[in-house]
LUMPA-424584 format. One record per residue (C-alpha): x, y, z. Coordinates in steps of 0.5 Angstrom, whole numbers, plus 500, padded with zeros to 3 digits. Example, Ala and Ser with C-alpha at 12.3 -4.5 7.8 and 13.67 -1.06 7.14 Angstrom:
<atoms>
525491516/527498514/
</atoms>
This chain:
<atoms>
432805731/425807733/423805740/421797741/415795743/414788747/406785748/408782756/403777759/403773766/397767766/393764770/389759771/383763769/387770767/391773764/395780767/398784761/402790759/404792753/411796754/415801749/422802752/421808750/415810754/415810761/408809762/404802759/400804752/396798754/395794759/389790763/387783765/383777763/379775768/374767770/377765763/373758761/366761766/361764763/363770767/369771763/371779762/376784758/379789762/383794759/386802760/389806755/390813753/388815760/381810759/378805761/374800758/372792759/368787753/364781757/367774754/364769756/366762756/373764753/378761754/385763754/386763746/380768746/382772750/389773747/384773740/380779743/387782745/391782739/387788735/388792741/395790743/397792734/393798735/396801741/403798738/402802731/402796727/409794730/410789736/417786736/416781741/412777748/415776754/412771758/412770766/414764769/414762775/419757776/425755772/427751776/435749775/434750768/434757767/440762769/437767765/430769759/430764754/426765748/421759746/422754742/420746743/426745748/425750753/417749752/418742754/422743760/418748762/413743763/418738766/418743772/410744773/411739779/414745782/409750781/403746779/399752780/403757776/406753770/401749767/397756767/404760763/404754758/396755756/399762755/405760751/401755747/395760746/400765744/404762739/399760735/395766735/404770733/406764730/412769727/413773733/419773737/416770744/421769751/420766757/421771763/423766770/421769777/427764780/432766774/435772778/436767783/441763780/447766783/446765789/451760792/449752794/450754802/445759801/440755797/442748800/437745805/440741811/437735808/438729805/443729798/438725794/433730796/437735792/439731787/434726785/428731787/431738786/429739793/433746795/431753796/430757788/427764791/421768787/420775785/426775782/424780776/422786781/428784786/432785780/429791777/429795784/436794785/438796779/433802779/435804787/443804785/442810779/437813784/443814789/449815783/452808784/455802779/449797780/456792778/459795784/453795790/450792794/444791797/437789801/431789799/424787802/418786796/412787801/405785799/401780799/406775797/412778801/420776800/427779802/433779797/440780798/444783792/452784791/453787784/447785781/447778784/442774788/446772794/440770798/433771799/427769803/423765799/425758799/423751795/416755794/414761796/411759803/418760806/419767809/415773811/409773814/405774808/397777806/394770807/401765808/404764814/411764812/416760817/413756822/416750826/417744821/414738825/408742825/405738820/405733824/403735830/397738827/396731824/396727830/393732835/387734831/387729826/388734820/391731813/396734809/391739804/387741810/395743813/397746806/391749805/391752813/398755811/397758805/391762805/388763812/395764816/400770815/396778816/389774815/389768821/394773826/388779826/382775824/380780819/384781813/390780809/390787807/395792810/391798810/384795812/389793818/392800819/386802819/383797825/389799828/388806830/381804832/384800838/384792833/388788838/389783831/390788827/395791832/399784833/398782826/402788824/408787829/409780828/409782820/415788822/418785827/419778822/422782817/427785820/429779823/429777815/433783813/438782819/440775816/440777810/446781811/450776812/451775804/453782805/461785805/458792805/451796806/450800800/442801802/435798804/430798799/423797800/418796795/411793793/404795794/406795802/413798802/411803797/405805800/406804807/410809812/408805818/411798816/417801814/418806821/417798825/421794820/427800821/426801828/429793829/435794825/438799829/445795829/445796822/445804824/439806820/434810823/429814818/427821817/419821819/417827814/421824808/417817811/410820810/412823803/414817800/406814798/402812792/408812786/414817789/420814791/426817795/430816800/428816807/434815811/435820817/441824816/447822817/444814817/445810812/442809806/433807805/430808799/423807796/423804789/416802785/417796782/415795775/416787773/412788766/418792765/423788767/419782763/419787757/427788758/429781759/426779754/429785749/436782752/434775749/433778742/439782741/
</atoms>
């Protein structure tokens, strides 16, 4: 049976991130992004075959978009695309797994909006474009929560009210469950382990950040909880803080609810503690010039994520590895050297030189001799995407 080929896409309210993988190839025939959809400034860009190219689309919206795409997408198929995967953000209760698209699953998609209200609206524009424009393709929905189903109610529970939960769906639902899913599996044949017999913790680092405990391929807890503010100190987010903060800052400085809510998802975290940047490495870099921001920005980010890791181990009967990945754990030595150094009573502890090699792609293990098990693994969610989306069509 030849290798099969999935078109993965993950919209946006004004873009379209896309991949186009083969099962058979590690490395993307297509890819690319969509980007200001519906401005006159709309542009196409894409790689392949080692170049890259970009096609001005102004005023396009989604439609058009995936329209302009779809030439590209059959000729680096060969003529021969055997389905879409779609990232959606939230799943809510609904969904345990990938489901492929139908009227149902479209309509209850919708439903959960309210929990996502800046992610599903904009995935369904994209299932809605593309059904229309593959009215004859396979097409599967891949959910971000969906991984984290198995967790158990004491996990997921809030100490809140039961209407809350029953009545609202108040209750922790976590994300980045694709890549949390994906490093796991990947670390468990790196270190020559049965992923349905081990255990780990894994730390997705970047912009957006979480932590996951995983037992035998499950989710048994993780860091992000009802939204994905809940947790690490993220790029721009806080992460957790005091929960009466809210009204706090309402009665003193008069602030309303979109100011706070604004506040803490995009001037908090690395940007509103160093008061330059969410990006990790212009803060390395401002670090070793003597930025005291940058420097405590770096600390308080390691220093909650251990703390994470820590808790984290609770849901574990036993420790097979840590594993570190996204654009930060992949590509920075530093924060996985401060995050290590405050779980020594776990026992781990790295070796420095396999530390520094582990950037730009190379994975491994970094642990000290002797230590237990650290690895860095890449993420690759458009795979994970495409692989789910291959399992729910058998």
């Amino acid at each position: 049976m030849p290798a099969r080929n999935i078109l993965v896409i993950n919209c946006g309210s004004s873009s379209i991130k896309f991949a186009l993988v083969n099962e058979a190839q590690e490395h993307f025939p297509l890819s690319g992004l969509a980007e200001r959809l519906g401005s006159a400034d709309a542009v196409l860009h894409w790689q392949r075959d080692g170049g890259k190219d970009s096609l001005a689309i102004p005023n396009a919206d989604h439609r058009i978009a995936l329209a302009h795409l779809l030439p590209m997408v059959q000729g680096a198929a060969d003529g021969h695309l055997h389905g879409i995967g779609h990232r959606v953000v939230h799943g809510g209760e609904s969904f345990t797994r990938a489901r492929r698209l139908d009227d149902q699953v479209i309509a209850t998609i919708a439903t959960i909006a309210p929990l996502a209200p800046l992610h599903n609206p904009a995935a369904l524009q994209g299932i809605e474009a593309a059904l229309k424009l593959f009215p004859t393709l396979p097409q599967v929905a891949v959910f971000d929560t969906a991984f984290h189903q198995s967790m158990p109610e004491h996990a997921y529970r809030y100490a809140l009210p039961e209407a809350l939960y029953r009545e609202h769906g108040v209750r922790r639902y976590g994300f980045h469950g694709t890549s949390h899913h994906y490093v796991s599996h990947r670390g468990a044949q790196m270190a020559g382990l049965p992923y349905a017999s081990s255990s780990w913790l894994v730390a997705h680092l970047g912009n957006g950040s979480s932590t996951c405990a995983i037992v035998n391929g499950e989710s048994r807890d993780t860091s992000m909880g009802l939204t994905p503010l809940e947790g690490l100190v993220m790029g721009t987010r806080s992460g957790d803080v005091d929960p009466n903060l809210h009204s706090h800052l309402a009665r003193n400085l008069g602030w309303n609810l979109e100011k706070i809510d604004h506040m803490l998802n995009n001037d908090s975290g690395l940007l509103g503690l160093s008061g330059m940047s969410n990006d990790m490495r212009t803060l390395e870099q401002a670090r070793e010039q003597g930025h005291p921001g940058a420097a405590l920005a770096i600390e308080v980010f390691c220093y909650r994520l251990g703390k994470s890791l820590a808790s984290m181990s609770c849901a574990l009967e036993r420790l097979d590895g840590v594993i570190f990945t996204g654009g930060i754990g992949e590509n920075s030595p530093l924060v996985r050297s401060k995050t290590i150094a405050h779980l020594k009573l776990l026992g781990l502890a790295l070796d420095d030189a396999q530390n520094a090699r582990c950037v730009r792609g190379v994975a491994g293990p970094i642990e000290a001799a002797g230590h237990p098990r650290v690895l860095v693994v890449p993420t690759n969610e458009e795979r994970q995407i495409a692989l789910e989306t291959l399992a729910s069509l058998g």
